[in-house]
C-alpha positions in Angstrom: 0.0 0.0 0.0 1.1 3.4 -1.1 2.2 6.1 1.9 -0.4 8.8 1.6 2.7 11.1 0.9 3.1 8.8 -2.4 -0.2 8.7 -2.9 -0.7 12.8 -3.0 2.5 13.2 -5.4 0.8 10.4 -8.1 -2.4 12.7 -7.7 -0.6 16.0 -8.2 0.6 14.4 -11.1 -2.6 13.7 -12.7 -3.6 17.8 -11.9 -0.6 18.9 -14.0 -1.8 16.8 -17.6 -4.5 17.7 -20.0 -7.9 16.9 -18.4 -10.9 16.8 -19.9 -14.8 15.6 -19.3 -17.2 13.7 -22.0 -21.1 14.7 -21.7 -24.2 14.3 -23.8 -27.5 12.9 -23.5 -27.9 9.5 -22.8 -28.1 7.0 -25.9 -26.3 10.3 -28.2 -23.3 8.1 -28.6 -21.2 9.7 -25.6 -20.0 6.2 -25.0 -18.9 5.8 -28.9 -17.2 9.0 -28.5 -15.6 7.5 -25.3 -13.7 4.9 -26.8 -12.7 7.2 -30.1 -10.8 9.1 -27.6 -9.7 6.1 -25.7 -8.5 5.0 -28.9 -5.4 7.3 -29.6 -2.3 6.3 -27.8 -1.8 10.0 -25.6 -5.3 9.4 -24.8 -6.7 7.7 -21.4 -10.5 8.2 -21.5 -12.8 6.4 -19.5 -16.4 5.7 -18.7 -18.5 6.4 -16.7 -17.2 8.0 -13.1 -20.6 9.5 -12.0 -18.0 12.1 -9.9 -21.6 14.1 -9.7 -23.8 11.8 -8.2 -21.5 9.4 -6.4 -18.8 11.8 -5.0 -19.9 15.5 -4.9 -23.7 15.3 -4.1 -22.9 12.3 -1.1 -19.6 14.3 0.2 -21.3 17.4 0.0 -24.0 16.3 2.0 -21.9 14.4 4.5 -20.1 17.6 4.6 -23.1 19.6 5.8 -24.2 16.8 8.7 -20.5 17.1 9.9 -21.2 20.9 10.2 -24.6 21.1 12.1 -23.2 18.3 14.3 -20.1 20.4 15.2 -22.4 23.6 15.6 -24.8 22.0 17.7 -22.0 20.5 20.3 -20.3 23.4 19.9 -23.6 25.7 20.9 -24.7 23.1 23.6 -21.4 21.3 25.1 -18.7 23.5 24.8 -19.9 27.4 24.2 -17.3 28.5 27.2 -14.5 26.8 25.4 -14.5 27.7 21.7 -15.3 24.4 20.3 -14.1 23.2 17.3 -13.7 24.9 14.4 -16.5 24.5 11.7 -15.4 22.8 7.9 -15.1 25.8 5.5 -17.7 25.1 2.2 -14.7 25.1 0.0 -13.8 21.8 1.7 -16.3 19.8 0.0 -14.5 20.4 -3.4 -11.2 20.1 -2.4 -12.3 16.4 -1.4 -14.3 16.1 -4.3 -11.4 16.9 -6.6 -8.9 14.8 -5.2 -11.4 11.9 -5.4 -11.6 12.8 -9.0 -7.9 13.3 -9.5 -7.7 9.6 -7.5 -9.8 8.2 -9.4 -8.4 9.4 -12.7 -4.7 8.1 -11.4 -6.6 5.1 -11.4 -7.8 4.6 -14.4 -4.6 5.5 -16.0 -2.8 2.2 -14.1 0.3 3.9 -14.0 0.6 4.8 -17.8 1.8 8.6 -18.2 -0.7 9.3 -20.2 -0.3 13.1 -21.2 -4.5 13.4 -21.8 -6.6 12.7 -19.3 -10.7 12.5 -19.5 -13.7 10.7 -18.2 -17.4 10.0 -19.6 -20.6 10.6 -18.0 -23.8 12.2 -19.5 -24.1 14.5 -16.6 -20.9 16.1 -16.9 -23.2 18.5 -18.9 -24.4 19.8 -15.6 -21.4 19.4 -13.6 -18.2 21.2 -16.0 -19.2 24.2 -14.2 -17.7 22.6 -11.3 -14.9 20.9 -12.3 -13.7 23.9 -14.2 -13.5 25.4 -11.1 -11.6 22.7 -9.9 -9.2 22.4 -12.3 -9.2 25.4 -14.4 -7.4 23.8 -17.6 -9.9 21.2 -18.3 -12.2 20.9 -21.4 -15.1 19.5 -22.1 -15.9 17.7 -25.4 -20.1 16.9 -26.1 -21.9 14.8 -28.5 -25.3 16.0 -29.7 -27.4 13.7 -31.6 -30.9 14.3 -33.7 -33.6 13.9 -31.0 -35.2 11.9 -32.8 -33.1 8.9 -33.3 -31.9 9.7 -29.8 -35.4 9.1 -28.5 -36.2 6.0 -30.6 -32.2 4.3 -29.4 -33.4 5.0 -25.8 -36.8 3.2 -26.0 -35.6 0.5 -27.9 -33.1 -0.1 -24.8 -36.0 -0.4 -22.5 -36.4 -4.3 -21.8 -39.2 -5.9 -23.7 -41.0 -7.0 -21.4 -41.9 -3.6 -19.8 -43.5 -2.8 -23.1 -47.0 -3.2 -22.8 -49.6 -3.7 -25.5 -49.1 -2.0 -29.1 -45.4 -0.5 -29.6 -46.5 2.6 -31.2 -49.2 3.3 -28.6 -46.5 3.1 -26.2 -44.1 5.0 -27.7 -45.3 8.9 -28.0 -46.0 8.6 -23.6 -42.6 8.0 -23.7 -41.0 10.7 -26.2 -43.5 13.0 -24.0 -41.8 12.4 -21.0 -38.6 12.3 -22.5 -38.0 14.8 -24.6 -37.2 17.3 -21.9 -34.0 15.7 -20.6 -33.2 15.1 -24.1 -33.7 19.4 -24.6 -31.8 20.5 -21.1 -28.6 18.3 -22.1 -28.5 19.6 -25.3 -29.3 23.3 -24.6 -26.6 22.3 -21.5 -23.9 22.1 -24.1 -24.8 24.9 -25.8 -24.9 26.7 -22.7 -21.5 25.8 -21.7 -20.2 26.2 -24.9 -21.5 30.1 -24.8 -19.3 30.0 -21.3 -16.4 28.8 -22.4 -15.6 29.0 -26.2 -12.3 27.9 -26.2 -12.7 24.9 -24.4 -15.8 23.5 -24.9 -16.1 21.5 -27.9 -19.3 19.5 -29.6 -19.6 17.3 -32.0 -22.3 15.3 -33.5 -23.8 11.8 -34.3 -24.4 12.5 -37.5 -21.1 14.1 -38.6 -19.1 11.0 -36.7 -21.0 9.0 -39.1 -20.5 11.1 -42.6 -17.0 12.5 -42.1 -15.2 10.8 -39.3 -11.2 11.7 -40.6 -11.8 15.2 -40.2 -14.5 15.1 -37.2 -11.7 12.8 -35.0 -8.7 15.0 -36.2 -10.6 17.9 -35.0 -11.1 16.5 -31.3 -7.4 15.4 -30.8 -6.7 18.5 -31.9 -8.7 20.4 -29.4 -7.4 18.2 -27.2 -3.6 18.7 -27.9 -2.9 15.1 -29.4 -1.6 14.5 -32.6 -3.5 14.0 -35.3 -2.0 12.1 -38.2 -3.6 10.7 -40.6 -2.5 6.8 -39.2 -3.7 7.6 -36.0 -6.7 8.8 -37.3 -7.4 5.9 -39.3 -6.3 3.4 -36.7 -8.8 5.3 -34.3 -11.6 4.8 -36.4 -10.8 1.4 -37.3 -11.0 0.6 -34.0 -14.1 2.1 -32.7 -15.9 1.2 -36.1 -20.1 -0.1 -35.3 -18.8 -3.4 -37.0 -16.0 -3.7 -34.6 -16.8 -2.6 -31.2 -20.5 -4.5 -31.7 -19.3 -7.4 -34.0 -22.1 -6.5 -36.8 -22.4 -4.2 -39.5 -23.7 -1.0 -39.1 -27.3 -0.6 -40.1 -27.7 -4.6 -38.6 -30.5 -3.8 -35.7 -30.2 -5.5 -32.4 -32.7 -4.3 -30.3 -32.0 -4.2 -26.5 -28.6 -4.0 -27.2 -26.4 -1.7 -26.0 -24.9 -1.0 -29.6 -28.3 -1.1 -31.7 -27.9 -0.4 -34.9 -25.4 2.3 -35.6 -27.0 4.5 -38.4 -28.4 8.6 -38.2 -32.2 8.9 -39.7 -33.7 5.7 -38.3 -36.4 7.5 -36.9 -37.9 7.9 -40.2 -38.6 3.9 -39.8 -39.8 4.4 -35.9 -42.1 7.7 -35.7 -45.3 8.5 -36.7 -45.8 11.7 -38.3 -47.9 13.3 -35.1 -44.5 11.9 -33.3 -42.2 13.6 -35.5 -44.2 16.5 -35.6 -44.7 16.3 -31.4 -40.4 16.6 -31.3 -39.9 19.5 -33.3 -42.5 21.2 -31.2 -40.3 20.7 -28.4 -36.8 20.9 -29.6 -37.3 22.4 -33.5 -35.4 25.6 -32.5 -32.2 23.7 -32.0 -32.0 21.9 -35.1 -30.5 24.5 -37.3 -27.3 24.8 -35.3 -26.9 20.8 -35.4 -27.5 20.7 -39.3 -30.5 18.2 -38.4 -33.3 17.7 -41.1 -36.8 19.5 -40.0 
């Protein structure tokens, strides 16, 4: 077992190296975007830390209970004396950023990677945060058409918690799913307004149709090289064929890989469906290059 003394110099390490956090909306392919920058040899990206819900939300509240506990013996017990001196609220993300840092020495396994990121959807919400933390950090999103985003997500859904006709069951579920689908999105935009130079999105679609210059365009942003072998190599590797082990446009539905195409909602959606979504989230589509 390391010393903690060895322990804090491997995670002062980590702080000194190009760090960066993946978000999107779920089933947008933040996962496929994952493993295209896992996939070039500077580049140690991982998936998925949920640093939000697991680390900050828990320590932070953990945190506060510490407090009142102190303030109450401190009122009650031992007002004559002083007591002892209350946590300051920039505790919580110290701790929370050297459980990230920990946890990204971790994942590394002792590999000096130069590049350094994690995925999880809700790194939409929490960049804020960790740009705080560590103020060189970037974030890189993945936007996807709504619309096949919706139809990916419900297809996930086990079988046998569909009930009755698939298309009857369908629209109560784009109803109550379109709005996360709209606040991660409008989240990247949103942090992309905040902080220009490094924020970076990409999309499904453009992953799909031009994936040379869309992957030399991220390892750019992010510092790596971005040769045309590594590039190639990169999207060899992370291919729909290869990372699923059918070809693209081959539907397995329930799998976590589906199908691996942009426009399949055309095949899933009803025109009152269609027409539903673009009430909703029509504004954004221009900015994506998404078909109205």
């Amino acid at each position: 077992m390391q010393s903690w003394t060895q322990r804090q110099a491997e995670v002062a390490a980590i702080a000194q190296r190009q760090l960066f956090f993946v978000g999107g909306a779920p089933r947008s392919g933040t996962t496929w975007l994952q493993h295209i920058l896992d996939a070039h040899p500077d580049i140690c990206c991982r998936g998925e830390g949920h640093f939000l819900t697991f680390l900050a939300t828990p320590l932070g509240a953990a945190m506060q209970r510490r407090r009142e506990q102190l303030q109450g013996k401190n009122t009650r017990l031992f007002r004559n004396f002083g007591g002892y001196k209350l946590p300051d609220p920039e505790d919580v993300e110290f701790l929370v950023g050297s459980a990230i840092l920990t946890a990204l020495a971790q994942q590394c396994d002792g590999h000096p990677y130069p590049i350094v990121g994690e995925k999880t959807p809700e790194n939409v919400f929490y960049f804020p945060n960790l740009k705080r933390l560590f103020p060189g950090a970037k974030f890189v999103g993945i936007a996807r058409d709504p619309r096949d985003t919706l139809v990916s997500a419900w297809h996930l859904i086990p079988q046998e918690r569909r009930l009755g006709d698939e298309t009857l069951e369908l629209m109560p579920f784009i109803r109550q799913a379109v709005g996360a689908v709209s606040q991660f999105t409008n989240g990247m935009l949103s942090l992309q307004q905040r902080y220009p130079a490094d924020v970076m999105i990409v999309t499904y679609e453009t992953l799909l149709s031009d994936p040379a210059t869309t992957v030399a365009a991220l390892y750019r942003f992010l510092g790596a090289a971005c040769s045309p072998a590594i590039v190639a190599d990169s999207i060899a590797r992370t291919s729909f064929a290869a990372m699923s082990g059918r070809p693209a446009g081959t539907e397995d539905n329930g799998a976590f890989m589906r199908k691996g195409v942009a426009g399949d909602w055309r095949r899933q959606l009803t025109p009152e469906m269609n027409q539903f979504i673009l009430g909703q989230v029509g504004p954004l589509f221009p900015q994506f290059g998404w078909e109205i």
